[in-house]
N, C-alpha and C positions, 0 to 999 in steps of 0.2 A: 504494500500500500504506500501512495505517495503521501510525504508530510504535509502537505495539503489537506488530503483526503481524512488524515489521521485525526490532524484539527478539527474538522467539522465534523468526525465523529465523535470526539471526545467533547466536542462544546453539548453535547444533545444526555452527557453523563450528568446528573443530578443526584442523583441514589448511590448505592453503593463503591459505584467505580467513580464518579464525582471527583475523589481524590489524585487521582491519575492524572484530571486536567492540570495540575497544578505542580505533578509530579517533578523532584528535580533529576532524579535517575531515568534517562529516556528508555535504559535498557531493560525496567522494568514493566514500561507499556511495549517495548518490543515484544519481552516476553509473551506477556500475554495476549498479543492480538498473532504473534507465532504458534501460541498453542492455541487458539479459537482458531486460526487458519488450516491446522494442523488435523485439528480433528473437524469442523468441516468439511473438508475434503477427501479425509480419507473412511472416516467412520459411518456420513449424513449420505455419501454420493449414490449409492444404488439407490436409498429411498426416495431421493427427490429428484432424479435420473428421467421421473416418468412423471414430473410437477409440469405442465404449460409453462410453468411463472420460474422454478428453479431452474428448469434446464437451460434456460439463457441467459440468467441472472449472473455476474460476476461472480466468483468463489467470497471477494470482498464483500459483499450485500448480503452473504449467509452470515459471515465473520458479523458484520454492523448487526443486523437485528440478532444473533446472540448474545452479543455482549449489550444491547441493549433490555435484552428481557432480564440478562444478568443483572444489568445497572438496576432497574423496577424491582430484584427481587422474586421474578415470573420464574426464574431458572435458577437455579443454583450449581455453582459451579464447584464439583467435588472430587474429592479422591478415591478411588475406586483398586483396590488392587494395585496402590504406583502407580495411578496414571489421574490423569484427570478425564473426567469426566462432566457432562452438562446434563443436569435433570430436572425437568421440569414441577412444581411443586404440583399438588394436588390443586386442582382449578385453573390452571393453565391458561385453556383455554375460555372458560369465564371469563377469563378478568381479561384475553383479550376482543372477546364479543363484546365487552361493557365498553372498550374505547371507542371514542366515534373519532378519534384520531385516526386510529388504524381500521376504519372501513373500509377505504377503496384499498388495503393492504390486509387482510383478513382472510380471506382464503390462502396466501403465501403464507402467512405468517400461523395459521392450524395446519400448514403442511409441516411447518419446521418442526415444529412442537411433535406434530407423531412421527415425527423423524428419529428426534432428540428421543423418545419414549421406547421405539422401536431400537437405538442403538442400544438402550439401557437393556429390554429384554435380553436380545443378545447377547450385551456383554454376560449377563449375570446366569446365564446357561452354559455359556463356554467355561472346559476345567480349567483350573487355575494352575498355573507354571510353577 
């Protein structure tokens, strides 16, 4: 992501990641928009593979709206086995039907979500190393 790009996504952080805008270790919003890149890409791709809205959307625009529902609280960003993980809390999707922000983005945005739900089954069926 360009630091442009990084800027306007970090001005839209108020919640939890909020802090970041202000961060003075740049390598610590690397980190994390490296590992939201990281496992969108590699964990999210077959489920939203077959989304209208995901499959031509930037890999960066999966990254934005996760760490955005992270910022809100919607997701939670956790450790799972050594790894990280993104889980969406119980209500999910509620609480993003109640935005009328995210109406014309609302179908995109319940695909991520049972993407994100869909990785967790997944992960937590497969044996552990």
């Amino acid at each position: 992501m360009s630091a442009p790009s990084v800027r306007d996504l970090t001005r839209q952080w108020t919640g939890r990641l909020a802090a970041y805008r202000s961060h003075r270790n740049d390598e610590h919003l690397e980190a994390l928009l490296e590992e939201a890149l990281t496992y969108s890409g590699l964990h999210l791709e077959n489920d939203l593979s077959g989304s209208p809205y995901w499959s031509k959307a930037p890999l960066a625009r999966r990254v934005a709206v996760i760490l955005f529902l992270v910022d809100r609280e919607i997701v939670a960003r956790v450790s799972k086995a050594g790894r990280v993980a993104y889980e969406p809390i119980e209500g999910a999707e509620a609480w993003a039907k109640a935005q009328s922000s995210l109406a014309s983005y609302l179908e995109p945005t319940l695909e991520l979500i049972a993407a994100l739900r869909s990785e967790l089954i997944r992960r937590s069926s497969r044996p552990a190393l």
